[in-house]
N, C-alpha and C positions, 0 to 999 in steps of 0.2 A: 548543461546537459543534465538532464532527470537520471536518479537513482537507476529506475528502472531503464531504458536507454542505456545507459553506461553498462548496466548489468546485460541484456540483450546482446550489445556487441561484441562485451569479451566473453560469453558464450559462445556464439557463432556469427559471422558476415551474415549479413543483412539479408545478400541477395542467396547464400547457398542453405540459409536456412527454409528461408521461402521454399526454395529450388527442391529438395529433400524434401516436404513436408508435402507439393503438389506431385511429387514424383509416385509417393506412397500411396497420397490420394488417388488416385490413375489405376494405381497395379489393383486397390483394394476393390475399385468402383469395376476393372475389367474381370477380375474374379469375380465379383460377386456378379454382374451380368452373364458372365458364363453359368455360372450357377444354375442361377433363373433361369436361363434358358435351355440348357441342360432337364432340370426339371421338368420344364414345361411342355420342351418337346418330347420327354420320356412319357408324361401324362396323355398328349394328345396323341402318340401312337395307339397305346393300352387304351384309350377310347376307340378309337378307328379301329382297331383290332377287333373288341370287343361290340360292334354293330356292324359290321359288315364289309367293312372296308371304308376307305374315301369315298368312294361313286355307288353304296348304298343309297338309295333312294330314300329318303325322310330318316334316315340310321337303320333304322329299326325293320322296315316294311320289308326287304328283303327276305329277308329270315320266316317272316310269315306264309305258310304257306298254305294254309288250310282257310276256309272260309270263315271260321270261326274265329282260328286269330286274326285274322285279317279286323272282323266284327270288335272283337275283343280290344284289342290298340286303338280301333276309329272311337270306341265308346271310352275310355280310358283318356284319349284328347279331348273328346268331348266332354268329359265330367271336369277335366282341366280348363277349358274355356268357362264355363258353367257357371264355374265355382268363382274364377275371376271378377265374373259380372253379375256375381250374388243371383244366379236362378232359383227361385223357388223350386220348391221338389214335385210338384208338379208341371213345371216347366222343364226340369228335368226328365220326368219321365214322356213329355211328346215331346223332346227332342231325342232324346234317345231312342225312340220309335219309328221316327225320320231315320234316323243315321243307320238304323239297322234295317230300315228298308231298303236307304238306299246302299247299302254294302250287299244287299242283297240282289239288288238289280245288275248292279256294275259286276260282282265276282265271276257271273260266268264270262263278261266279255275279254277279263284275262285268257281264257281257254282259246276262245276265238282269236283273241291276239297271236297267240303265240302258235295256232293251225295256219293263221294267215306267213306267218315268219319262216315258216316251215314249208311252207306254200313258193315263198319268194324266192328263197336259197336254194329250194329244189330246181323252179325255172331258169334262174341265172347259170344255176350246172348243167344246163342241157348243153348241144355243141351247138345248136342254133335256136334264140331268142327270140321266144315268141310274144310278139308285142300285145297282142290282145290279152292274151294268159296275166300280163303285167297290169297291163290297164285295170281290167277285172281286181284283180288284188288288191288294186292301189284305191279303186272306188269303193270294195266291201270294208277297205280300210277309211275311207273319208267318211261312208256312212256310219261306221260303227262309234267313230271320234264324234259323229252328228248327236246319236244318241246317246253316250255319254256324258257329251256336255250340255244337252235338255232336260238329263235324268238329275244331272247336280245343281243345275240352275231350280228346276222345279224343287228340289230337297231345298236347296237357300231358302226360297220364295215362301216354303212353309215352314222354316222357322223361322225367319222373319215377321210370320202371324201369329207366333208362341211368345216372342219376347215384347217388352214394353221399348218403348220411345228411347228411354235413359241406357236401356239393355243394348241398343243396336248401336247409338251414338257410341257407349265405351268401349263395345267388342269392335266398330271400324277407328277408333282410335286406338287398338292395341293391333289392329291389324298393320294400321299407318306405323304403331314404332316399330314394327316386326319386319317390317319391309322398307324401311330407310339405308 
């Protein structure tokens, strides 16, 4: 039997030193996982808190309530993408031209949205439901989704003719990691 070995055993058995040593390891590693998560769920409240809540829309969009912020944060993501895909600053400036038109087109259909909302809850309180009254709502609602998303497809389509080849190929592959 080796020095060491001899020395080993009449320290402590074999198996209780082991036994101790994983015991410790356990309580250090269940600490410190509390820890961490501790922390981390303290962090992701005080974010959620600080945008809006969990069911905030985009975090931020909520809070916005004027047209301008509204403009303001859509340009703000956009100098964010932009910048990603190395725009030139003229390619910055007719995309941000687009984006502020179209924040311009789309802001009053919020209004409309939410007259149509007001529209629905008032019909369903009535004591008898008027189906056409619904119908109606539900069509100025399908149209209004229609031009919506013609007014955003049309914004795509011309920025699409502001960036190069290499620009479009990396902003849909940063879109692909963004949506995995």
């Amino acid at each position: 039997m080796s020095e060491q070995n001899a020395h080993k055993s009449a320290a402590c058995p074999e198996d209780r030193r082991h036994w101790l040593g994983r015991r410790a390891r356990l309580i250090v590693a269940a600490i410190t996982l509390l820890g961490i998560g501790a922390v981390l769920g303290t962090a992701v409240s005080v974010h959620a808190a600080r945008t809006g809540g969990w069911h905030a829309a985009g975090h931020h969009w909520r809070s916005a309530k004027s047209e301008e912020q509204v403009r303001e944060r859509a340009l703000d993501g956009t100098a964010w993408v932009l910048g990603r895909i190395d725009a030139s600053a003229e390619q910055q400036t007719r995309v941000n031209e687009i984006v502020s038109a179209l924040v311009g087109e789309l802001y009053p259909l919020r209004d409309q949205h939410h007259a149509r909302r007001r529209q629905l809850i008032t019909e369903l309180a009535r004591p008898q439901v008027d189906r056409a009254a619904l119908e109606q709502i539900r069509a100025d609602g399908v149209a209004a989704i229609e031009l919506a998303s013609k007014t955003v497809m049309d914004a795509v389509i011309d920025v699409t003719d502001v960036l190069t080849d290499e620009q479009r190929e990396e902003l849909t592959a940063m879109i692909a990691r963004h949506r995995r």
